[in-house]
C-alpha positions as CSV (number, residue, x, y, z in Angstrom):
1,X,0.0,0.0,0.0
2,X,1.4,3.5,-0.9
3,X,1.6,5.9,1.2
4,X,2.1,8.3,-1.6
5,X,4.8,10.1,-2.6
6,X,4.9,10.6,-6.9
7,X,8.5,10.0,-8.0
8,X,8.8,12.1,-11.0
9,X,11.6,11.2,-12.2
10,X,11.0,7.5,-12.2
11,X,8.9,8.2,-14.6
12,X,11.4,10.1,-16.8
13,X,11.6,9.5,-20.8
14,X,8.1,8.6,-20.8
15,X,6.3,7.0,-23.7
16,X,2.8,7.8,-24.8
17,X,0.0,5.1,-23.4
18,X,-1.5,2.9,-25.5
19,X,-5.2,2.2,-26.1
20,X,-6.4,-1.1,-25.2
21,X,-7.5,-3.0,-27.8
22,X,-11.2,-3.1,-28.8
23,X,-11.5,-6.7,-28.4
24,X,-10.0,-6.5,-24.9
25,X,-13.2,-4.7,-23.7
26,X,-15.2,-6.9,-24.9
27,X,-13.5,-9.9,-24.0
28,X,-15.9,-12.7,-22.4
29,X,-15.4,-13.0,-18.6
30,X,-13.2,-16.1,-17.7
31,X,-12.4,-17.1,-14.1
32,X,-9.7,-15.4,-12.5
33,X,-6.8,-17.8,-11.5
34,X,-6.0,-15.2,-8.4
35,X,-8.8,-14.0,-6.4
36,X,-6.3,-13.3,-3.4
37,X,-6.4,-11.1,-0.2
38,X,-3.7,-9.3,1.5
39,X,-4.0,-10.4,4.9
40,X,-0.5,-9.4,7.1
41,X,-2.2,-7.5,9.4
42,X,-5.0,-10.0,10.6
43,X,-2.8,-11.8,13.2
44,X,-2.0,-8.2,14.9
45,X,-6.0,-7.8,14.9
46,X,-6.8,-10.8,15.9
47,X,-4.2,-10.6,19.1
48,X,-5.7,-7.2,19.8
49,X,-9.5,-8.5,19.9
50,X,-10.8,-8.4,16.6
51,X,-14.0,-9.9,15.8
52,X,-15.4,-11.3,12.3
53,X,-18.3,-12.6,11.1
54,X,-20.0,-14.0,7.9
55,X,-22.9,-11.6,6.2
56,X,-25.6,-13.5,8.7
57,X,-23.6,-12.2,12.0
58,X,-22.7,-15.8,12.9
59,X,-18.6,-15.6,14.3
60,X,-16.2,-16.9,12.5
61,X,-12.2,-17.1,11.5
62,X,-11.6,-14.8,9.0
63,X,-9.9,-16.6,6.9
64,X,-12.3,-19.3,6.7
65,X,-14.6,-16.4,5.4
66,X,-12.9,-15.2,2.8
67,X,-12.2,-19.1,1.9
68,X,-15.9,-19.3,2.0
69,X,-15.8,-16.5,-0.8
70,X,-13.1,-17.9,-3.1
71,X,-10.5,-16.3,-2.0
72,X,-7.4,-18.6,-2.8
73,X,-4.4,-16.6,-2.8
74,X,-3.1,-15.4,1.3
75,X,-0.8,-12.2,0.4
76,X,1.3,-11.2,3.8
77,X,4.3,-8.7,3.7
78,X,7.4,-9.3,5.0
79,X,9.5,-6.4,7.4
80,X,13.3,-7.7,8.8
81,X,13.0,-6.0,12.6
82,X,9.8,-4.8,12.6
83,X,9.4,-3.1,16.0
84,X,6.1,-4.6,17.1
85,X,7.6,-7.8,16.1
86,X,4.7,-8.9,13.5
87,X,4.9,-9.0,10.1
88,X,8.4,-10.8,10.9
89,X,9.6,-14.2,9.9
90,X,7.8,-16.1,12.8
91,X,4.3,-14.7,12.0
92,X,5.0,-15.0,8.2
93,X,5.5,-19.0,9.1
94,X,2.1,-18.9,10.9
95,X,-0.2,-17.0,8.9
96,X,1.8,-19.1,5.9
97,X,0.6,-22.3,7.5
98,X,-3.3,-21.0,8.8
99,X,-3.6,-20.1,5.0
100,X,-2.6,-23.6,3.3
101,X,-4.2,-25.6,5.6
102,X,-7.9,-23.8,4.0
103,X,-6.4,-24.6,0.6
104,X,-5.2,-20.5,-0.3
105,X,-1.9,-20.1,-2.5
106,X,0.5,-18.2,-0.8
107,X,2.1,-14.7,-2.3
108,X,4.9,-13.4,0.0
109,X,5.7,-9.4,-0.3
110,X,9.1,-8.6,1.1
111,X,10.1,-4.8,1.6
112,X,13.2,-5.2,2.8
113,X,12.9,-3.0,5.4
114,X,11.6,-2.7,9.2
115,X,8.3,-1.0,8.4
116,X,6.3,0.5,5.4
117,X,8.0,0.6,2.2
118,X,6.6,2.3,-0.8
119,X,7.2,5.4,-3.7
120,X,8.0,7.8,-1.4
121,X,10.0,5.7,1.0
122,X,12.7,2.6,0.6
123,X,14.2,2.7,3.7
124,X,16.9,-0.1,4.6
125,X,16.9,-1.9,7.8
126,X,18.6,-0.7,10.6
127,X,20.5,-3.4,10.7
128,X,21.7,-3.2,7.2
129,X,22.0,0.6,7.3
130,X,25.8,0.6,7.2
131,X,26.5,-2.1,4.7
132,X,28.5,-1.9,2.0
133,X,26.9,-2.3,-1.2
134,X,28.0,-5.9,-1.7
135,X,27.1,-6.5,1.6
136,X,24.0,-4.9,1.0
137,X,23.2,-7.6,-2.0
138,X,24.2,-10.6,0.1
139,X,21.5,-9.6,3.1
140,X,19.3,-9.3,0.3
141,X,20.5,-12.8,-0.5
142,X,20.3,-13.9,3.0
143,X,17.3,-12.8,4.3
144,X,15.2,-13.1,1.0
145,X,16.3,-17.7,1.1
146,X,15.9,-17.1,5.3
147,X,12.2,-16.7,4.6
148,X,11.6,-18.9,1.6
149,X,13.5,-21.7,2.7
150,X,11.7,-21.7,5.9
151,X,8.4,-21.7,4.9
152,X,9.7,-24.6,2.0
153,X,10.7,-26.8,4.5
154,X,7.8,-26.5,7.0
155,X,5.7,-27.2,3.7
156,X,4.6,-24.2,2.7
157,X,6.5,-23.1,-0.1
158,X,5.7,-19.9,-1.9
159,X,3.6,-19.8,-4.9
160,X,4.6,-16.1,-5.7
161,X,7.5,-13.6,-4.3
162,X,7.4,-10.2,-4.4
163,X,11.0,-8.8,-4.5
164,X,10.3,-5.2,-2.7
165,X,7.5,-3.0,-2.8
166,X,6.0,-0.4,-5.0
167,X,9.4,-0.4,-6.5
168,X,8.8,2.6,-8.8
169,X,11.7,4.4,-7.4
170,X,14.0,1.3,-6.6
171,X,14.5,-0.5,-3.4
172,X,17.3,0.0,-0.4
173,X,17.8,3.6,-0.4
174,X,19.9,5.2,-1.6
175,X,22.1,2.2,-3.0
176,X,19.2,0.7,-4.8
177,X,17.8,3.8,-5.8
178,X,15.9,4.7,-9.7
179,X,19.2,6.8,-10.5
180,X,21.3,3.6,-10.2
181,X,20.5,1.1,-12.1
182,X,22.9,-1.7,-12.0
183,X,22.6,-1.4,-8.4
184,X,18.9,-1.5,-8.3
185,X,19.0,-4.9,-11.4
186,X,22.1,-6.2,-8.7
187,X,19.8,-6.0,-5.6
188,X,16.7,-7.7,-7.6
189,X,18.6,-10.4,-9.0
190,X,20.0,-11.1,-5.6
191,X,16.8,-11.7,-4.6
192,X,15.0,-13.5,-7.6
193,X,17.6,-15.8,-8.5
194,X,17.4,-17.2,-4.6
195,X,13.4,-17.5,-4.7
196,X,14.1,-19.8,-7.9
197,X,16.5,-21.8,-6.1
198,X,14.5,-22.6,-3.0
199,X,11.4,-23.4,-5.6
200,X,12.0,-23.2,-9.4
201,X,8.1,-22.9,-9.2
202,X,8.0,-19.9,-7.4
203,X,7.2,-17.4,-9.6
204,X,9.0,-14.1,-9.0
205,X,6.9,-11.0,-9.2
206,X,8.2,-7.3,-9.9
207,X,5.4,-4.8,-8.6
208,X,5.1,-1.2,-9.5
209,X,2.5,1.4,-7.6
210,X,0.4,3.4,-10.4
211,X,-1.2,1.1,-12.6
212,X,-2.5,3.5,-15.0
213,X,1.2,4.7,-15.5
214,X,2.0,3.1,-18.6
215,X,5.0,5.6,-19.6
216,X,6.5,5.4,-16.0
217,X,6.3,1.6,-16.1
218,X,7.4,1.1,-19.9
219,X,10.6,3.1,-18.8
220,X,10.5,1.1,-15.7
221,X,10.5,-2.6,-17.1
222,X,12.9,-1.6,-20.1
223,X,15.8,-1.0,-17.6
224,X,14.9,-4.2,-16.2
225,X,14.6,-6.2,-18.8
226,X,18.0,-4.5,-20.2
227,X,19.8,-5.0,-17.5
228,X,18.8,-9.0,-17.2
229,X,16.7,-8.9,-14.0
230,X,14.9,-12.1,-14.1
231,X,10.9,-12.3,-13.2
232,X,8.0,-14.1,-14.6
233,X,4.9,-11.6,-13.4
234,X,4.9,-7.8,-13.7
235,X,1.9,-6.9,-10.5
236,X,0.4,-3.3,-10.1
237,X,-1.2,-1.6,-7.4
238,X,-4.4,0.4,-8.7
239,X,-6.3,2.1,-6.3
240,X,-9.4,3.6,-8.9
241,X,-9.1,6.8,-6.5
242,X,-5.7,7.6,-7.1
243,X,-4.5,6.1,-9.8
244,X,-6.9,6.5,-12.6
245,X,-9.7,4.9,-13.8
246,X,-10.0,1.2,-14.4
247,X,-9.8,2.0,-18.4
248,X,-6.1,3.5,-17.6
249,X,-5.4,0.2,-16.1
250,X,-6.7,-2.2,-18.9
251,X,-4.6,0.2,-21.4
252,X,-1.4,0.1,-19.1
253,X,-1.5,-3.5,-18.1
254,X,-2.6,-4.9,-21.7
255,X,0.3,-3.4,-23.1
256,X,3.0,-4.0,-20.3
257,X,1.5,-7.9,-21.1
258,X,2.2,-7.7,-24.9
259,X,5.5,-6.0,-25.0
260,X,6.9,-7.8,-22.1
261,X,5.8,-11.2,-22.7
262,X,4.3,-11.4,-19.0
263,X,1.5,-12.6,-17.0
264,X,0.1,-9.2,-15.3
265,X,-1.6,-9.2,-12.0
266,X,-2.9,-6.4,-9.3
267,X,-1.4,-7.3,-6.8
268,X,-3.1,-4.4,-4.6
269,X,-6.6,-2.9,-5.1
270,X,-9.5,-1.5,-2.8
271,X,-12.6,0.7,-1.9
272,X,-14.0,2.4,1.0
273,X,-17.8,1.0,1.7
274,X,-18.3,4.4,4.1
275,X,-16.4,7.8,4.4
276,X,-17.4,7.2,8.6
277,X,-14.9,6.4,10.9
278,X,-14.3,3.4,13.0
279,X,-11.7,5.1,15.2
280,X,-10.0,8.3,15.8
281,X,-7.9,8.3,13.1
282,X,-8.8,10.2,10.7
283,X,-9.3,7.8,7.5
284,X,-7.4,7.4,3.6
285,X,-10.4,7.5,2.3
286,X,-12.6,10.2,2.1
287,X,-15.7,12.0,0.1
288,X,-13.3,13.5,-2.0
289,X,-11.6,10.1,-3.1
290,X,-14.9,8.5,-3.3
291,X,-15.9,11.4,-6.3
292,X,-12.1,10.4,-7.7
293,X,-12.9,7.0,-7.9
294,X,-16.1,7.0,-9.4
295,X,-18.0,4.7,-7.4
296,X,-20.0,5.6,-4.0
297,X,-19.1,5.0,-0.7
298,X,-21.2,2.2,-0.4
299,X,-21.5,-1.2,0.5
300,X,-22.4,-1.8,-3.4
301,X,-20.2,1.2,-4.7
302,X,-17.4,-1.2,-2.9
303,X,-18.4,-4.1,-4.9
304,X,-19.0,-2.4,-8.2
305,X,-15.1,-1.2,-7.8
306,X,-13.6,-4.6,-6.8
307,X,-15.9,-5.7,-9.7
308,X,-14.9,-3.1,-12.2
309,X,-10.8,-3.9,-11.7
310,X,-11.3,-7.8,-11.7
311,X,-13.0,-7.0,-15.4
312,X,-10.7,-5.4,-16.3
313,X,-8.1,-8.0,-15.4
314,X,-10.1,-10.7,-16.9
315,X,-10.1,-9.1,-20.0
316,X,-6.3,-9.0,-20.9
317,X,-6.1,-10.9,-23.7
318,X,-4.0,-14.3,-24.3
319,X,-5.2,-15.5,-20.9
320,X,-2.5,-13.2,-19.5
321,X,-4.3,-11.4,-17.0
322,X,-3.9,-13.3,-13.8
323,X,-6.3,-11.6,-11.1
324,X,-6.3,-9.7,-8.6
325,X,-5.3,-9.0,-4.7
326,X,-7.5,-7.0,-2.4
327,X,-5.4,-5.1,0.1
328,X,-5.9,-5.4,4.0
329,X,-9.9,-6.6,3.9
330,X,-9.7,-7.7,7.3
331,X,-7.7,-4.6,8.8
332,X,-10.8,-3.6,10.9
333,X,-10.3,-1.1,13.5
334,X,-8.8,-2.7,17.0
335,X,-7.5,-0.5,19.6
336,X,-3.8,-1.8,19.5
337,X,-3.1,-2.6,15.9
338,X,-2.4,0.5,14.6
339,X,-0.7,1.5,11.4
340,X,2.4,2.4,13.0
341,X,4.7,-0.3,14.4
342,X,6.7,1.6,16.6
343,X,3.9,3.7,18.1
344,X,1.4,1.5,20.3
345,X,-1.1,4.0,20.3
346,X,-1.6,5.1,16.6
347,X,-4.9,3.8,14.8
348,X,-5.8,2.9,11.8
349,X,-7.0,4.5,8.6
350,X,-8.0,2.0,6.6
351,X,-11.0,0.0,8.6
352,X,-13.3,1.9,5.6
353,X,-11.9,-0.5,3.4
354,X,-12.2,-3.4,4.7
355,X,-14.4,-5.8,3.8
356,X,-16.0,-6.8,6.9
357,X,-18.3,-3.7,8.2
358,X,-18.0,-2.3,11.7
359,X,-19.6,-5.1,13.2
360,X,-17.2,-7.5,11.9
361,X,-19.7,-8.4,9.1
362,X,-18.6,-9.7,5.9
363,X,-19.8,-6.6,3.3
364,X,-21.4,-7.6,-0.3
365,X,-17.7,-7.1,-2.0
366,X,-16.7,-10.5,-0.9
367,X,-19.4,-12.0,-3.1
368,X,-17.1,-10.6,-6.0
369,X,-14.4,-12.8,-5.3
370,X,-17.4,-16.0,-6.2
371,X,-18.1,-15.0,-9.6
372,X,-14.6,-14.0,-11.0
């Protein structure tokens, strides 16, 4: 999720979109092989009280819910010290195993970092933060097999891994930065080519924040491709309220499929059901995105949104589109499980997007995930 900071100059030498097909809009709807949901922050909710329940009120374990509604891919984010100790590799393990045993795919997202990383923000770990720059590569190394292999040998091996995230700008700041390429190609690789040798059927995913941003990601995947990174799925965030409408993403993500060769994905997407607040903080998503989006803040202006972006997924042609994962649908506000790792008391902004109501209810989006 970005917390968002535009990079212009990642998106330097830009190159003019291109117009999705005609036949891609009117491509007939197939079933999405990902229908997945980021859920790294449910074990943090859960430990601090949260509550969920299917659509009738009955209680219930989340991710039997969203199993219930054909959700089959379990996305969870990986942080290196995180200070509130989750998200690490213990309660990657966890949620890793909770999420197999109901039959879900598993997606791993690593930041390389202690907390949030995003456009506007790459920081390195603390612990890395004096490292050399081939030091730097061999903790990318390091930490990216830690993971992997661990989660292989407790039999959970990792369908797709995410090396960094919302990479527009680069990764490891500032050695990994958009201005230096072969470092930025080095640090990837690092990480890639040791996902493929834990699991050669792992597939390696390069994700990119503004899905509508055809030029920025053009110039984007051509250094990579250049420079020899290896990958077999380019992933977008599109958020309809800031990024664009979903027509920007069909055009950018149609392309990106045909001139790279790739399987595309979203690998983060949602919508607020209610501009109201759960909890003091003061939330992302407001009246004024709800106008930018194009779809009310509604229960149903929720699921037309999730429904619009799986369409438009479905419709890249070649079979190429993959699907589609929802971001944070059971972050539901908890006193406790803030945003902030290293602050206790900070809340959340996000409990408008979930997909379980303020009751814990699961909200009429979910029934998207059945018929896509």
């Amino acid at each position: 999720m970005r917390r968002r900071t535009i990079l212009a100059a990642a998106a330097a030498a830009p190159v003019a979109g291109v117009a999705a097909p005609a036949e891609a809009s009117a491509a007939p709807r197939r079933r999405l092989a990902i229908r997945g949901a980021d859920v790294s922050t449910l074990a943090k909710n859960e430990d601090f009280g949260a509550v969920y329940r299917r659509a009738n009120g009955r209680r219930a374990d989340a991710l039997t819910i969203l199993g219930e509604h054909d959700v089959n891919v379990a996305r969870l984010k990986v942080w290196v010290n995180p200070a509130d100790g989750y998200n690490d590799k213990a309660h990657v393990l966890r949620m890793a195993a909770r999420a197999k045993a109901r039959g879900m795919r598993l997606f791993i997202d690593f930041h390389y970092s202690d907390a949030w990383a995003d456009p506007g923000k790459q920081n390195k770990p603390a612990a890395w933060a004096g490292y050399a720059f081939e030091e730097l590569k061999a903790a990318v190394r390091d930490h990216t097999y830690d993971v992997l292999h661990a989660l292989h040998r407790q039999g959970t091996t990792a369908d797709l891994v995410q090396i960094g995230n919302e990479i527009n700008g680069g990764l490891l700041w500032p050695d990994g930065r958009w201005d230096n390429w072969p470092n930025l190609a080095a640090l990837l690789t690092a990480g890639a080519s040791v996902a493929k040798a834990v699991s050669n059927r792992t597939r390696v995913v390069l994700h990119l924040a503004e899905g509508g941003n055809n030029g920025g990601h053009r110039w984007w995947f051509d250094n990579a491709t250049a420079l020899g990174v290896p990958f077999d799925v380019i992933a977008v965030s599109h958020y309809l309220y800031w990024h664009g409408t979903a027509e920007s993403l069909r055009a950018n993500i149609v392309d990106l499929s045909a001139r790279y060769g790739k399987d595309v994905l979203v690998a983060e997407t949602a919508y607020g059901f209610t501009t109201a607040e759960d909890d003091p903080t003061a939330q992302i998503f407001t009246a004024d995105l709800a106008a930018a989006g194009g779809h009310p803040a509604t229960p149903q202006g929720q699921a037309d949104a999730v429904r619009a972006v799986a369409d438009v997924v479905a419709s890249v042609p070649g079979g190429r589109g993959l699907g589609f994962v929802y971001w944070e649908p059971t972050w539901t506000a908890v006193t406790g499980a803030g945003w902030d790792p290293a602050d206790p008391a900070s809340g959340n902004g996000w409990e408008n997007q979930a997909l379980f109501d303020f009751d814990g209810r699961a909200l009429p989006a979910l029934e998207v995930f059945r018929g896509c």
